[in-house]
C-alpha atoms as a printed R data frame, in Angstrom:
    type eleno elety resid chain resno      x       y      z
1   ATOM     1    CA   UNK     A     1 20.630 -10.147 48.926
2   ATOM     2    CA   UNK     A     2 19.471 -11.523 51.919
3   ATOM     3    CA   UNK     A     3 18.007 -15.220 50.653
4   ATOM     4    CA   UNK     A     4 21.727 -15.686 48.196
5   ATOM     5    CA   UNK     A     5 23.617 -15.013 51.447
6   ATOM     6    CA   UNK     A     6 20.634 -18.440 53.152
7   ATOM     7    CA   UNK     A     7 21.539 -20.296 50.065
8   ATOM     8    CA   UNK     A     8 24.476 -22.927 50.710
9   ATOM     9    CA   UNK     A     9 27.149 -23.042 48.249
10  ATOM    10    CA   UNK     A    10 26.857 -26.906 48.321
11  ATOM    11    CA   UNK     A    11 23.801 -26.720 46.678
12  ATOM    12    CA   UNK     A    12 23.965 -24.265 44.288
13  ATOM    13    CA   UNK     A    13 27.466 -25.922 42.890
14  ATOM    14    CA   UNK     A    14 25.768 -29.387 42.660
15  ATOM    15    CA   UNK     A    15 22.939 -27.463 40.994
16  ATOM    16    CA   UNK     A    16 24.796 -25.959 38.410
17  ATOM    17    CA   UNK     A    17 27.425 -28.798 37.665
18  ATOM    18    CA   UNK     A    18 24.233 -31.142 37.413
19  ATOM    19    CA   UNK     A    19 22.474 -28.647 35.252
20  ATOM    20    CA   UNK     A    20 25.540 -28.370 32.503
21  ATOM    21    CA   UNK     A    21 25.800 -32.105 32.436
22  ATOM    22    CA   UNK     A    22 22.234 -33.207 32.094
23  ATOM    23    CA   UNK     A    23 21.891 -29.920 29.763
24  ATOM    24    CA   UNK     A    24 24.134 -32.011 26.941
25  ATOM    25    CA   UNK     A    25 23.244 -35.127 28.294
26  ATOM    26    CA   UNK     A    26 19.647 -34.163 26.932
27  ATOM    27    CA   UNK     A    27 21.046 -32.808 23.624
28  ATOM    28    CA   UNK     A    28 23.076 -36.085 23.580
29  ATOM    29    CA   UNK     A    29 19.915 -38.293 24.194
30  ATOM    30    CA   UNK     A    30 17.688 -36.515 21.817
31  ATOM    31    CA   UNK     A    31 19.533 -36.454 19.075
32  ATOM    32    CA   UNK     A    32 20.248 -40.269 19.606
33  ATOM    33    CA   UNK     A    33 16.588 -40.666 19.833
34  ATOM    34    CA   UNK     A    34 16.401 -39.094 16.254
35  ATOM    35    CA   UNK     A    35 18.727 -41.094 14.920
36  ATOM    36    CA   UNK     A    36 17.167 -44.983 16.596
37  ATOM    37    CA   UNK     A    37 14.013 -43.962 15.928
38  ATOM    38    CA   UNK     A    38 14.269 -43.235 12.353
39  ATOM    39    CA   UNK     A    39 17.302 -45.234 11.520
40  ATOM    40    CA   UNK     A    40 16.359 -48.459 13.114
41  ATOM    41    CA   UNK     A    41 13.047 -48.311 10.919
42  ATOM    42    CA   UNK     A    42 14.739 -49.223  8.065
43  ATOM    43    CA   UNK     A    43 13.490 -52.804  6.949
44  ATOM    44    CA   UNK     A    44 17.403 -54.215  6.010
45  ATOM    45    CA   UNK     A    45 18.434 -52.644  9.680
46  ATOM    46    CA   UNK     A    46 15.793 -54.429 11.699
47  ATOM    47    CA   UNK     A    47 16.838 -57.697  9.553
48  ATOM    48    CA   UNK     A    48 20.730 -57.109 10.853
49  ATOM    49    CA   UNK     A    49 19.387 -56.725 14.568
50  ATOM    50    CA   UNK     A    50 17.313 -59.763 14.743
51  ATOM    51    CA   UNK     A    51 19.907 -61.790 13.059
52  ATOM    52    CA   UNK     A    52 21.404 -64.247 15.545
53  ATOM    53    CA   UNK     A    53 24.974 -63.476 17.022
54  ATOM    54    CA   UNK     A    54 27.933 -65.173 15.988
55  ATOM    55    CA   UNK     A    55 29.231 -65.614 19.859
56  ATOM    56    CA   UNK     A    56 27.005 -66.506 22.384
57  ATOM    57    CA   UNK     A    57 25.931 -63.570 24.613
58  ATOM    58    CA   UNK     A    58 24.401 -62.914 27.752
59  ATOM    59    CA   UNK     A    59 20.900 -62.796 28.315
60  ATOM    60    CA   UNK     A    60 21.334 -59.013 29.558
61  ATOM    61    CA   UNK     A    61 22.917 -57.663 26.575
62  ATOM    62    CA   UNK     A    62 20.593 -59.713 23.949
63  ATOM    63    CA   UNK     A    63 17.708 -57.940 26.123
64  ATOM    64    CA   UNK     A    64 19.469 -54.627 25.612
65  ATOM    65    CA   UNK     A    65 19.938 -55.264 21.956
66  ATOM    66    CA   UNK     A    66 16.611 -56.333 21.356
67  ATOM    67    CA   UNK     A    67 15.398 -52.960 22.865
68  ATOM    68    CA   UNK     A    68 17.543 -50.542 22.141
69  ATOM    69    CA   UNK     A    69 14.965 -48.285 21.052
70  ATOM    70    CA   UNK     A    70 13.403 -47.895 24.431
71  ATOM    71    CA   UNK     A    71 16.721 -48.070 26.327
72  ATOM    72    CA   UNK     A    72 17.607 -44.692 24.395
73  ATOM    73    CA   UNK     A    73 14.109 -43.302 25.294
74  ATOM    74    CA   UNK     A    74 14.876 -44.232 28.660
75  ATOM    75    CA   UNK     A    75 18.404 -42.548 28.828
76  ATOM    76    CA   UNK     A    76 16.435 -39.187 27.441
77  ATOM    77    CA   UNK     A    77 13.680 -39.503 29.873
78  ATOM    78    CA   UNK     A    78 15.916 -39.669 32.732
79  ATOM    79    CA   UNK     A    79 18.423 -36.871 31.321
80  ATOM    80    CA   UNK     A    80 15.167 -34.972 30.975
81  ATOM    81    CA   UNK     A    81 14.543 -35.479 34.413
82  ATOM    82    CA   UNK     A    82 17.852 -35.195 35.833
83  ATOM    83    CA   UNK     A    83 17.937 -31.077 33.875
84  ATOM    84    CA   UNK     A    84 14.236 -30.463 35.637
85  ATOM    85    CA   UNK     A    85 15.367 -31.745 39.224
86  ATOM    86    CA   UNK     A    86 18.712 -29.879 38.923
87  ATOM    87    CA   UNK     A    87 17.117 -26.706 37.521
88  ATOM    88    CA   UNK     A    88 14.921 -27.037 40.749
89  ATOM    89    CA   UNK     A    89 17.515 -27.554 43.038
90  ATOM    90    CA   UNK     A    90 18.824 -24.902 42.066
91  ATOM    91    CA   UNK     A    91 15.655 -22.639 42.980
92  ATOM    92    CA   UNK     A    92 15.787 -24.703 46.364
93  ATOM    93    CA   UNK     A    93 12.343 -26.518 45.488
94  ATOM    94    CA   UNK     A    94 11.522 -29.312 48.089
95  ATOM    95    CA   UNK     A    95 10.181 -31.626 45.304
96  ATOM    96    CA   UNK     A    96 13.661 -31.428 43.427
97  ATOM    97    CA   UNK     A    97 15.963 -31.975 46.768
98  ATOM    98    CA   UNK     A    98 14.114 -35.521 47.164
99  ATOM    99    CA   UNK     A    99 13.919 -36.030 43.507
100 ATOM   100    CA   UNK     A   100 17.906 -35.632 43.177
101 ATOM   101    CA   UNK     A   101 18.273 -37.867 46.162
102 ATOM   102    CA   UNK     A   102 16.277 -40.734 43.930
103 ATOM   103    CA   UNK     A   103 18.598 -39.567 41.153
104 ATOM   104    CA   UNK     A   104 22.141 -40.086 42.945
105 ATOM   105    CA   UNK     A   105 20.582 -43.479 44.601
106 ATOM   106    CA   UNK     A   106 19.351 -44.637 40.968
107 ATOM   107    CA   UNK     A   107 23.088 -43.640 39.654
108 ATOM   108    CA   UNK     A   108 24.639 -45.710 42.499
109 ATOM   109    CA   UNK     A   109 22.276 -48.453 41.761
110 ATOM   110    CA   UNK     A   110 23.202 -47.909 38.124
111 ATOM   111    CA   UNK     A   111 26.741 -48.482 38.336
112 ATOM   112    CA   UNK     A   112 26.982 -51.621 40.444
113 ATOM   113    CA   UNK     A   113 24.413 -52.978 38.067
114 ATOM   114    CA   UNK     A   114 26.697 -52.178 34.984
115 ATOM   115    CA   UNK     A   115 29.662 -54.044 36.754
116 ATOM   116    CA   UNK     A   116 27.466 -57.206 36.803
117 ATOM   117    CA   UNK     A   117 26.403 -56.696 33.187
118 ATOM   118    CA   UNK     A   118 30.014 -56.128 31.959
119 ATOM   119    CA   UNK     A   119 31.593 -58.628 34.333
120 ATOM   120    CA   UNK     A   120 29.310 -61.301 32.320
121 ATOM   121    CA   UNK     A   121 29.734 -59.946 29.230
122 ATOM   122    CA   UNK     A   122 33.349 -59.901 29.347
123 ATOM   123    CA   UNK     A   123 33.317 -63.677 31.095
124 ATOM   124    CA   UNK     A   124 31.919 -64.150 27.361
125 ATOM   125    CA   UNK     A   125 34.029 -62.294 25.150
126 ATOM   126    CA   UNK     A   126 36.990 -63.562 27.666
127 ATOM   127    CA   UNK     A   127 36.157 -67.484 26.863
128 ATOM   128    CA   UNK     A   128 36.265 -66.473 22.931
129 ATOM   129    CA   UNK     A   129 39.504 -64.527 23.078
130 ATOM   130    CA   UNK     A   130 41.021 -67.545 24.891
131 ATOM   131    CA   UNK     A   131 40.154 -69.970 22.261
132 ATOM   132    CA   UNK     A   132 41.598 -68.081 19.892
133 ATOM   133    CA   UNK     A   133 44.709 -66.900 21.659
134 ATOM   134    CA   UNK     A   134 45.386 -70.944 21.303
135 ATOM   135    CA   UNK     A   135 45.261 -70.924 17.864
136 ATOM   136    CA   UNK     A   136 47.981 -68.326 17.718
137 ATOM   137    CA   UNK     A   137 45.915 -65.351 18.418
138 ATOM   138    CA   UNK     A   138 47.249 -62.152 21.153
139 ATOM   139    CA   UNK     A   139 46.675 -63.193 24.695
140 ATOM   140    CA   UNK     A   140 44.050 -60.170 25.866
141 ATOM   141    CA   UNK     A   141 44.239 -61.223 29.471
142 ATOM   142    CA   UNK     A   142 46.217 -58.633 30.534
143 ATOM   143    CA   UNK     A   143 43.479 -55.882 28.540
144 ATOM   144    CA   UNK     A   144 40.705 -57.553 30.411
145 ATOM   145    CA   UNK     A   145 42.004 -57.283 33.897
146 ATOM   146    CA   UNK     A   146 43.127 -53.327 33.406
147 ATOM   147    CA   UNK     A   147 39.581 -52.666 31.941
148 ATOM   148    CA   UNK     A   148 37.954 -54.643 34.778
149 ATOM   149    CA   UNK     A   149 40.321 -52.611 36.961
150 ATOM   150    CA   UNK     A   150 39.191 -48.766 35.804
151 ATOM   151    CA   UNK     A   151 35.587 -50.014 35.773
152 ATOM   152    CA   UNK     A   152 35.353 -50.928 39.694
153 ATOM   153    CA   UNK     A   153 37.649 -47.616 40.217
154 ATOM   154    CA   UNK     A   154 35.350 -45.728 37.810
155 ATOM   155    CA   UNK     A   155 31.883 -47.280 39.422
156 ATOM   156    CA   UNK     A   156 32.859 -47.240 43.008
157 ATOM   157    CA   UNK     A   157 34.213 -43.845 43.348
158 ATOM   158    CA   UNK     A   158 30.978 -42.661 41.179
159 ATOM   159    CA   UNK     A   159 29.001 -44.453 43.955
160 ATOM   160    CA   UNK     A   160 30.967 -42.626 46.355
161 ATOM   161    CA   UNK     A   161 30.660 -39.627 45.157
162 ATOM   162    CA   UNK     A   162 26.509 -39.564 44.742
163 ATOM   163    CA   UNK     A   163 26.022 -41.222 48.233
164 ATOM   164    CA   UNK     A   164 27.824 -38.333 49.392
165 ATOM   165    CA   UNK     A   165 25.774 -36.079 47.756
166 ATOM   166    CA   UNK     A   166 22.470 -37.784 49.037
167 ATOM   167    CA   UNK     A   167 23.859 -37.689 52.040
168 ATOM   168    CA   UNK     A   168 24.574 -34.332 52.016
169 ATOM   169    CA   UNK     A   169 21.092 -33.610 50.012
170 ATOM   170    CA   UNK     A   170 19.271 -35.093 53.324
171 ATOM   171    CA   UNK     A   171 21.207 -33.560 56.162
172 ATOM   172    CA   UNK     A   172 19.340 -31.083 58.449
173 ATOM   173    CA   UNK     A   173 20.758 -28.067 57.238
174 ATOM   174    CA   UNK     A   174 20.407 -28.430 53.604
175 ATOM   175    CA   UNK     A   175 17.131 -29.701 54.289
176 ATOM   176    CA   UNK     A   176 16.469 -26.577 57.196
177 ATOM   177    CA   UNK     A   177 17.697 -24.026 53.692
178 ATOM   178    CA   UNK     A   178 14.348 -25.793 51.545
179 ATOM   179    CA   UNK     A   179 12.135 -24.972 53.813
180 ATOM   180    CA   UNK     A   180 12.295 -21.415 54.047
């Protein structure tokens, strides 16, 4: 009774909140892992992947494409991770404190690196919706803009919110409560 009353509440929330997210997030990953990795074997599906687009597209998402496989492996590999460091935060285990730090600084790293990737994606898709919108097509402008405007909201206050938590992860009492 003594060491839950030591325990901070701080922790044990992020712990837990971390734990039910990378928990599915595994599931999620696994099964999507089952279906790439025998899906993608099929001989007419590789054909459709390798096939060259009909827009140009960045180099970044062709990479992505092109290795999809091991992007998915990487997404389970991390939710993996992210469930064992959260399942040892929770039991206040040193190695888990610094690993979740590297987590929330890989997330934040993450997110600004997805608004790059989209923001040049969408530069692309942009140009071909604006050729069309000349030949009578729907002006998407306005689409683009609200979706650029929710992803900066989205990835900034994400970034926010796990530099907080790193911050928090590394102050002197948190870090005073893994040492006992």
């Amino acid at each position: 009774m003594i060491q839950a009353q030591q325990h901070s509440t701080f922790v044990t929330v992020v712990a837990w909140i971390f734990i039910v997210l990378s928990g599915f997030g595994t599931i999620i990953a696994f099964l999507q892992n089952i279906m790439v990795w025998t899906m993608f074997r099929n001989p007419e599906v590789g054909q459709a992947m390798q096939a060259p687009p009909q827009v140009s597209m960045p180099s970044a998402i062709t990479f992505m494409l092109n290795h999809f496989d091991l992007f998915v492996l990487a997404f389970l590999l991390i939710a993996v991770f992210t469930l064992t460091s959260s399942i040892g935060l929770l039991k206040r285990k040193n190695w888990a404190r610094l690993s979740f730090v590297g987590i929330m600084v890989l997330g934040i790293l993450w997110n600004l690196g997805g608004l790059v990737v989209q923001f040049s994606m969408f530069s692309s898709i942009q140009r071909e919706f604006s050729i069309e919108s000349m030949h009578d097509g729907q002006d998407m402008q306005i689409f683009f803009v609200g979706i650029a405007v929710v992803s900066v909201l989205f990835a900034v206050g994400s970034s926010v919110l796990f530099g907080w938590i790193a911050k928090r992860l590394t102050s002197s009492a948190v870090v005073a409560e893994f040492r006992r």
